[in-house]
C-alpha positions as CSV (number, residue, x, y, z in Angstrom):
1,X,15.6,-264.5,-27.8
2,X,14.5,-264.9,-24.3
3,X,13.3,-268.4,-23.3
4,X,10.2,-269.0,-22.2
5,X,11.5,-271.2,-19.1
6,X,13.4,-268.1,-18.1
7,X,10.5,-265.8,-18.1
8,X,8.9,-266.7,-14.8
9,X,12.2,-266.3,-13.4
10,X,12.9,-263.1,-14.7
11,X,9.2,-261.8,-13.6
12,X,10.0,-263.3,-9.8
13,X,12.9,-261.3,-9.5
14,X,11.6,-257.9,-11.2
15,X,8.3,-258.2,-9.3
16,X,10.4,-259.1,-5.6
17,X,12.4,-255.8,-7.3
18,X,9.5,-253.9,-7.5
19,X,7.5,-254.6,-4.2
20,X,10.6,-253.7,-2.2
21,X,9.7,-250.2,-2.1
22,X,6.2,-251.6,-0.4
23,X,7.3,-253.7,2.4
24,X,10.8,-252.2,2.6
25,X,8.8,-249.0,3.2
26,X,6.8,-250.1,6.0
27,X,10.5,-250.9,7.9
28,X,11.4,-247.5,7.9
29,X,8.2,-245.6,8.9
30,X,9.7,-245.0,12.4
31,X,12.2,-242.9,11.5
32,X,10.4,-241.5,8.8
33,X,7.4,-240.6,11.1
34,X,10.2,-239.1,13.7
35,X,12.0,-236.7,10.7
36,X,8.7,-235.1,10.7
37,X,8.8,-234.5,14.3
38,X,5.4,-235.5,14.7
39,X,6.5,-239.3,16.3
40,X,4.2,-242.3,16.5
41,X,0.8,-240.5,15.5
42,X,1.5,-240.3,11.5
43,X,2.6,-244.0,11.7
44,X,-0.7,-245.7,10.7
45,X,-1.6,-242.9,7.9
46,X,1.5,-243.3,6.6
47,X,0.8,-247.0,6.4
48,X,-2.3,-246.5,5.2
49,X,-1.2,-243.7,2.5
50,X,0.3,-246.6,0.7
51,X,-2.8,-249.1,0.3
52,X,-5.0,-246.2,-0.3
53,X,-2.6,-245.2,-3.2
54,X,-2.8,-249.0,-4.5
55,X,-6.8,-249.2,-4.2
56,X,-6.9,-246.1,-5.8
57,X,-4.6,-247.2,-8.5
58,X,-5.6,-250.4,-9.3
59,X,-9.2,-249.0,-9.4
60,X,-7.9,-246.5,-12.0
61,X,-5.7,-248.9,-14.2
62,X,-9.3,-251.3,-14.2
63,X,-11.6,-249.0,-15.4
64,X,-9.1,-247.4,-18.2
65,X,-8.1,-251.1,-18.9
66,X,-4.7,-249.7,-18.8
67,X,-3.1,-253.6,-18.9
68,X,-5.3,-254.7,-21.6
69,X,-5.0,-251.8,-24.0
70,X,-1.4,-251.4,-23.7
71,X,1.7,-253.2,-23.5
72,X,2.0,-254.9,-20.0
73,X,5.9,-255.0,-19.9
74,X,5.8,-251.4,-20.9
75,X,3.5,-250.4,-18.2
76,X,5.4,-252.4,-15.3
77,X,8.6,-250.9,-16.5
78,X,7.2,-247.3,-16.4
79,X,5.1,-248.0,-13.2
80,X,8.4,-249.0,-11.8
81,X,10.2,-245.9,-12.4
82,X,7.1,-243.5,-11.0
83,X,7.2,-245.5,-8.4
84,X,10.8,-245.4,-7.4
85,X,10.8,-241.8,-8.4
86,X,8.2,-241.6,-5.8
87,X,10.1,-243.1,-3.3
88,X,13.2,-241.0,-3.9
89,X,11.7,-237.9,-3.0
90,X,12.0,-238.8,1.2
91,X,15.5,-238.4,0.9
92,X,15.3,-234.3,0.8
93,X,17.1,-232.9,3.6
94,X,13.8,-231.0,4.4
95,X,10.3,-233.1,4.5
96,X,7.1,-232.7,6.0
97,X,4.0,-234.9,6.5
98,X,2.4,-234.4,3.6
99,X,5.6,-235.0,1.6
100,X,5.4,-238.6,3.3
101,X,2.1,-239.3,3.0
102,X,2.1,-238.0,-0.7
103,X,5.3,-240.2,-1.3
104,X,4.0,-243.0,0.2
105,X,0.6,-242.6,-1.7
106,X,2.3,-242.2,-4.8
107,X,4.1,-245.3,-4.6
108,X,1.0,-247.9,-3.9
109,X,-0.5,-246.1,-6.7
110,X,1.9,-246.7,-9.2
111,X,2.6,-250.4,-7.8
112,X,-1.0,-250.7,-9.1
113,X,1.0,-251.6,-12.5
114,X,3.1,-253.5,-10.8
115,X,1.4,-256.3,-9.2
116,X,-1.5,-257.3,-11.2
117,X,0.2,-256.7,-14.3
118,X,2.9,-258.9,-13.3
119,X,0.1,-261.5,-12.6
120,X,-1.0,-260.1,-16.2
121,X,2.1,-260.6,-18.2
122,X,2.4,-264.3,-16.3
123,X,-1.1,-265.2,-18.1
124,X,0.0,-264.3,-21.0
125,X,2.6,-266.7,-21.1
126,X,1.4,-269.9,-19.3
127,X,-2.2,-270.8,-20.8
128,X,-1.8,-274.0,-19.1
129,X,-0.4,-274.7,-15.5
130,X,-1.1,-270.2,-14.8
131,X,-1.9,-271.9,-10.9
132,X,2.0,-273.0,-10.5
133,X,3.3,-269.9,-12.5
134,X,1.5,-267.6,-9.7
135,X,2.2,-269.5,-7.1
136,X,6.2,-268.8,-7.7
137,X,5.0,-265.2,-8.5
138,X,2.6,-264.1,-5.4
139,X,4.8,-266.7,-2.8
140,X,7.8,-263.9,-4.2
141,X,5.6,-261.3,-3.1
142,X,4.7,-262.9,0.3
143,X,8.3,-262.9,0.9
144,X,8.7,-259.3,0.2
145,X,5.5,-259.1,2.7
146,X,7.3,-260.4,5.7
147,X,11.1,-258.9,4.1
148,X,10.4,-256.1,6.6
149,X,10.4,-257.9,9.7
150,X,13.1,-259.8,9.2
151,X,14.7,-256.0,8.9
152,X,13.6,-255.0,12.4
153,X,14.4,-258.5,14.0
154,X,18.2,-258.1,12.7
155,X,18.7,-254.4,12.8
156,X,19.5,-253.7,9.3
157,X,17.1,-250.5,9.1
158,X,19.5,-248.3,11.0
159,X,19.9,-245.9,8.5
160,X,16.8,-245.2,6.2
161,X,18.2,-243.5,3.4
162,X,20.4,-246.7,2.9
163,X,17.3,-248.4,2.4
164,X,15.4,-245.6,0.4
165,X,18.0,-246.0,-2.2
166,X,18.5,-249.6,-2.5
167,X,14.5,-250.6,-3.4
168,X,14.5,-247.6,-5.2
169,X,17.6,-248.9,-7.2
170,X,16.6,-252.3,-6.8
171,X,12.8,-251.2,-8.6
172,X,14.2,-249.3,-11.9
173,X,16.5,-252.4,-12.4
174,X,13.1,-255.1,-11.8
175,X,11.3,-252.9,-14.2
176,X,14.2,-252.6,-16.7
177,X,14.2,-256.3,-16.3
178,X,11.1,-256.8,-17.9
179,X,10.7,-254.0,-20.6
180,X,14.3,-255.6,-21.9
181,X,14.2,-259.3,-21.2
182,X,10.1,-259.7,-21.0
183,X,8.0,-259.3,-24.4
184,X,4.4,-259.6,-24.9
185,X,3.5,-263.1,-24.0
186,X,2.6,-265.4,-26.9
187,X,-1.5,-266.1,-25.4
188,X,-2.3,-262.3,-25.1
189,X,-4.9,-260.5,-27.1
190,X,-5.2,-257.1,-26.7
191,X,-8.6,-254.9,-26.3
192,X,-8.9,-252.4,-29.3
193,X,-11.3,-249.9,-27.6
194,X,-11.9,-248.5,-24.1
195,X,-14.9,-249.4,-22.5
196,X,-15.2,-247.8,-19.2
197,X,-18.0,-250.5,-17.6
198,X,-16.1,-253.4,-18.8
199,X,-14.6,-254.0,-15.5
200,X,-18.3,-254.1,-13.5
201,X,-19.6,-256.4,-16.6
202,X,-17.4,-259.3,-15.7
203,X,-19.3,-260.0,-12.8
204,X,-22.3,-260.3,-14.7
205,X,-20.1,-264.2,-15.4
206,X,-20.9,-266.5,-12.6
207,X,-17.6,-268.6,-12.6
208,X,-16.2,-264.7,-12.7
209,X,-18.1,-264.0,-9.6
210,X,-17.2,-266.9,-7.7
211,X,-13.9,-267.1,-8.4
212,X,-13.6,-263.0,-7.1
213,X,-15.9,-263.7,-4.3
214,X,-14.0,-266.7,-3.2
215,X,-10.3,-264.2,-3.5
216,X,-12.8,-261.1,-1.2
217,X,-13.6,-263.9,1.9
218,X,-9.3,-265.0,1.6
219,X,-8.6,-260.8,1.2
220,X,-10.7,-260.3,4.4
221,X,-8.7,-262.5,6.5
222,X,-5.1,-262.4,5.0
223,X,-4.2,-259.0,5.5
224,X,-5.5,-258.7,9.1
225,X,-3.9,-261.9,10.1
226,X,-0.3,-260.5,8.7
227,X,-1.0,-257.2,10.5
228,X,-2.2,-258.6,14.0
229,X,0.3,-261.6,14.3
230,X,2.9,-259.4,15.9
231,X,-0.1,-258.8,18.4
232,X,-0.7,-262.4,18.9
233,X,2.7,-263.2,19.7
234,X,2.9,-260.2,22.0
235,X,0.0,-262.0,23.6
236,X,1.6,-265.2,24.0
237,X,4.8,-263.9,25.7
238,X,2.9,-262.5,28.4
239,X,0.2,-265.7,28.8
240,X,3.4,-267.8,28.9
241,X,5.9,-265.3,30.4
242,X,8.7,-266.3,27.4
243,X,10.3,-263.5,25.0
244,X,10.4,-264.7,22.1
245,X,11.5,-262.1,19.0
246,X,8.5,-260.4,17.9
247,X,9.8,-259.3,14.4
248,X,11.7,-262.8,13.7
249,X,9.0,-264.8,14.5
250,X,6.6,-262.7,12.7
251,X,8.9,-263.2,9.4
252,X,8.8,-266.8,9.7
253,X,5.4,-266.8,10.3
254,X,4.5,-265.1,6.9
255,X,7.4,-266.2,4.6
256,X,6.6,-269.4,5.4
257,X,3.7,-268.3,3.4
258,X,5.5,-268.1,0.4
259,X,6.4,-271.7,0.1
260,X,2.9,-272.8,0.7
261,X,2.1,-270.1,-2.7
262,X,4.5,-272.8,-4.4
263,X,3.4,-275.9,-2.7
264,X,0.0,-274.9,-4.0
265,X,1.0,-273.8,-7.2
266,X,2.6,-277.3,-7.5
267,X,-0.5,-279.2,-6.4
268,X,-2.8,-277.1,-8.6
269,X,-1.1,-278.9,-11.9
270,X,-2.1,-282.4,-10.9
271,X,-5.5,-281.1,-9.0
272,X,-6.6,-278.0,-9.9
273,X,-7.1,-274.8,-8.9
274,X,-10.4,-275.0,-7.7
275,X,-9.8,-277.7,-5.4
276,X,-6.5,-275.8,-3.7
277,X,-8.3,-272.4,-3.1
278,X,-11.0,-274.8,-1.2
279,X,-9.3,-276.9,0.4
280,X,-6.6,-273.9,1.9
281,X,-9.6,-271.7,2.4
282,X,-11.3,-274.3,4.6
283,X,-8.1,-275.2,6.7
284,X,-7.6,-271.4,7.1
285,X,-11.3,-271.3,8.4
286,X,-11.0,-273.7,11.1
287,X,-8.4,-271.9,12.5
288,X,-10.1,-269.0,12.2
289,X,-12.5,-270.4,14.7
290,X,-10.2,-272.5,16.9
291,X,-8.0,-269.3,17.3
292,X,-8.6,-269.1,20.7
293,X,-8.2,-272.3,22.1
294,X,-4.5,-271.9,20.5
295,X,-3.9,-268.9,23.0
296,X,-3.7,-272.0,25.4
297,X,-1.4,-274.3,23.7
298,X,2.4,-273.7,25.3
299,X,4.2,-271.4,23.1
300,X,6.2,-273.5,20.9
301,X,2.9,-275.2,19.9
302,X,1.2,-272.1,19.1
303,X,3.9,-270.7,16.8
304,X,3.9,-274.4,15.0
305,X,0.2,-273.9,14.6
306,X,0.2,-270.3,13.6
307,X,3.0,-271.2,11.2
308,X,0.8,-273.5,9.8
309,X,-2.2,-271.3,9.5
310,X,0.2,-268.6,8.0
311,X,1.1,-271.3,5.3
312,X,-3.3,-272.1,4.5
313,X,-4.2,-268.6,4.5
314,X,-1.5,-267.8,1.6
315,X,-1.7,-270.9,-0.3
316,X,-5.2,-269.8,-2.1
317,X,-3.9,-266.3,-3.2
318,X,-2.0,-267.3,-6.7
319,X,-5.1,-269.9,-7.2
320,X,-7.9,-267.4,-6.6
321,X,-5.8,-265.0,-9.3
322,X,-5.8,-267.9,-11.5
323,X,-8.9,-268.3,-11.6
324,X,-9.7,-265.0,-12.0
325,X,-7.5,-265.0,-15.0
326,X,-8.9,-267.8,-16.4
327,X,-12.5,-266.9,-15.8
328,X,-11.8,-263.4,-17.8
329,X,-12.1,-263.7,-21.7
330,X,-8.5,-263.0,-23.0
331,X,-8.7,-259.5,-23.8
332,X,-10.0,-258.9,-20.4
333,X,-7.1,-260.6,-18.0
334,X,-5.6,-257.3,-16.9
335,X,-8.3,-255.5,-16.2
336,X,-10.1,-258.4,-14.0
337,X,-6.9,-259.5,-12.1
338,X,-6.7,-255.5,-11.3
339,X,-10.2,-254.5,-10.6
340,X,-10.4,-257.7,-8.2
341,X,-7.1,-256.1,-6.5
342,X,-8.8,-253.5,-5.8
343,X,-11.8,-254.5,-4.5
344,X,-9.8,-257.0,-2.2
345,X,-7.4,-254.7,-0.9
346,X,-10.5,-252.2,0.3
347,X,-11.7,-255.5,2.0
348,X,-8.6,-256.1,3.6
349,X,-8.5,-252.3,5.5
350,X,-11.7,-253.2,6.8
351,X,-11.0,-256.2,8.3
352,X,-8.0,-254.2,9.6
353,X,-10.1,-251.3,11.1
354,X,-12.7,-253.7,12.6
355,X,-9.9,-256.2,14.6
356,X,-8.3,-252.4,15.5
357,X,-11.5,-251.5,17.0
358,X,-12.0,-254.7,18.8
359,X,-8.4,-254.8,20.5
360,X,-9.7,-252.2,22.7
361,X,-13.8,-254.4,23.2
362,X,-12.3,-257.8,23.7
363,X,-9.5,-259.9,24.7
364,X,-6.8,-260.5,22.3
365,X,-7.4,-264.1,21.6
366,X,-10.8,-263.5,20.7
367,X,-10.6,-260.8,18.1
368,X,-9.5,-263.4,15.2
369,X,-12.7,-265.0,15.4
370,X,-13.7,-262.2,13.5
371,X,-11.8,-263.5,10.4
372,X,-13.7,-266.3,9.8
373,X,-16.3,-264.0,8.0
374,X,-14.0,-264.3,4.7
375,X,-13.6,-267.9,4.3
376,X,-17.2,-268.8,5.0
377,X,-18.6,-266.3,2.5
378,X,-15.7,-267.3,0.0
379,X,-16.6,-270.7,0.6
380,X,-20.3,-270.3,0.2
381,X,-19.8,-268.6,-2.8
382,X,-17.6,-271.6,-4.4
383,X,-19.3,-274.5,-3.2
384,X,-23.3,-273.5,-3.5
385,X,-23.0,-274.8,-6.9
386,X,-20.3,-277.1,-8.8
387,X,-17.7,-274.6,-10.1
388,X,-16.7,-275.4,-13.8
């Protein structure tokens, strides 16, 4: 009989397991891109293969209430196998684009019942203090986020196949971890029926809908700061003619991330999790807006204050989720922690595409102005009206 104290534990590692073969992927795309012989021009679609597959996923597993119908742990486990089988397939001698991008869509597809169903099976277990138990949870998966970098800085992705195998490996083993070690928690309640619009009906719940409206406005910004930080310290080596490693820096930048997850996980017990999705949401919006003015700081300033804005714009993830969760009635969890997923993920590509476009409009320092859109309308949305 597995204790309960050694569940979130357990679910860490497993979902750190699981989400190697997403970040662990997007180390190796060089090379992968180069097998192909087609060089830097599949890169982004074979980035982008892997969130479409996930949006697409998580869109799916919503609408068939996939997480709420059946068991969690048995879904993550076989999620994690498709998903490792998925990512197997690259190491054929011979392999062409569509193999990759097939692969690669595969995988974010199947992580769909991965990473909101590990969210899932965590509300299940913790009724009380879920906003500390996902902060441990998504802060794991920030780390996995910036795990890639840290790759590139020190040179370990040499040989691709080496890491092919090991998050494959490492992913049956997370999932294997939780169909064996991680039972239904004691608070679910599972849905009897399938109701196809059940998803779209939560909305009709206004803490529901302020709660997912307040996780779109931190989805618009989070992803497009991780993906143009390597930008903005590319642009700072050349304002302040320093070198400074662009991958390293980058994975402090984000993992740092994860500790604010558990800071704020920590800080929603005493406060709430209402007041730490505000108040990280707000600090991440001010930088937002003074993002410029940073550009002029000298460097070792500007990396302390984008460390520290890489630290507010994570902190309100696992708190947003919680909310979610707890907004949701219990037979519902699953589906509304995956259905928001999905809608916030097709936010964040957009946010992506539009600071893509403006690289080539507007000077560098100016294009993260643009984030501030999310945390005003997610702030908006949680603060026109008391939140109960």
């Amino acid at each position: 009989m597995i204790k309960k104290s050694h569940i979130l534990p357990l679910l860490i590692v497993s979902q750190f397991a699981c989400t190697s073969l997403w970040f662990a992927g997007n180390a190796i795309v060089d090379d992968l891109a180069l097998k192909t012989g087609l060089g830097d021009s599949i890169i982004g679609y074979v980035l982008s293969s892997v969130q479409l597959g996930f949006i697409l996923g998580t869109l799916v597993f919503a609408l068939l209430m996939i997480a709420d119908r059946f068991s969690p742990s048995k879904v993550f486990a076989l999620c994690a196998l498709f998903a490792a089988l998925c990512n197997f397939s690259l190491l054929v001698d011979t392999i062409t684009k569509w193999h990759i991008l097939g692969a690669r869509f595969g995988t974010g597809f199947f992580l769909a019942g991965i990473y909101p169903v590990g969210m899932k099976i965590a509300s299940d277990y913790y009724k009380d203090g879920l906003g500390k138990a996902l902060g441990y949870l998504v802060g794991a998966l920030v780390l996995g986020t910036a795990f890639p970098f840290l790759i590139s800085g020190l040179g370990w992705g040499s040989n691709y196949q080496t890491i092919v195998q090991a998050t494959s490996i490492l992913a049956i083993l997370g999932g294997l971890i939780v169909l064996l070690f991680v039972p239904n928690g004691p608070f679910r309640k599972q849905s009897s029926k399938l109701e196809l619009k059940a998803g779209i009906q939560l909305f009709k719940n206004p803490i529901f809908s302020k709660a997912a409206l307040g996780y779109f406005g931190h989805m618009w910004e989070l992803y497009a700061f991780w993906a143009f930080t390597p930008l903005a310290i590319k642009t700072i080596n050349n304002i302040q003619n320093v070198n400074y490693s662009v991958p390293l820096l980058t994975f402090i930048i984000i993992a740092l991330g994860a500790f604010s997850c558990a800071f704020g996980g920590y800080f929603s017990k005493k406060y709430g999790s209402y007041k730490v999705a505000v108040i990280a949401l707000f600090i991440s919006g001010v930088f937002c807006f003074i993002s410029p003015l940073l550009f002029m700081l000298p460097a070792l300033f500007f990396f302390m204050s984008w460390s520290v804005w890489g630290m507010a714009v994570t902190a309100d993830s696992p708190q947003f989720s919680s909310l979610v969760a707890q907004a949701a009635p219990p037979e519902l969890k699953g589906t509304a922690l995956t259905i928001v997923n999905s809608i916030g993920f097709a936010i964040s590509i957009i946010s992506i595409q539009l600071l893509s476009a403006l690289t080539t409009k507007i000077n560098t320092p100016l294009i993260f102005l643009f984030l501030g859109i999310g945390p005003l309308i997610g702030l908006f949305a949680l603060l026109r009206k008391k939140y109960n």
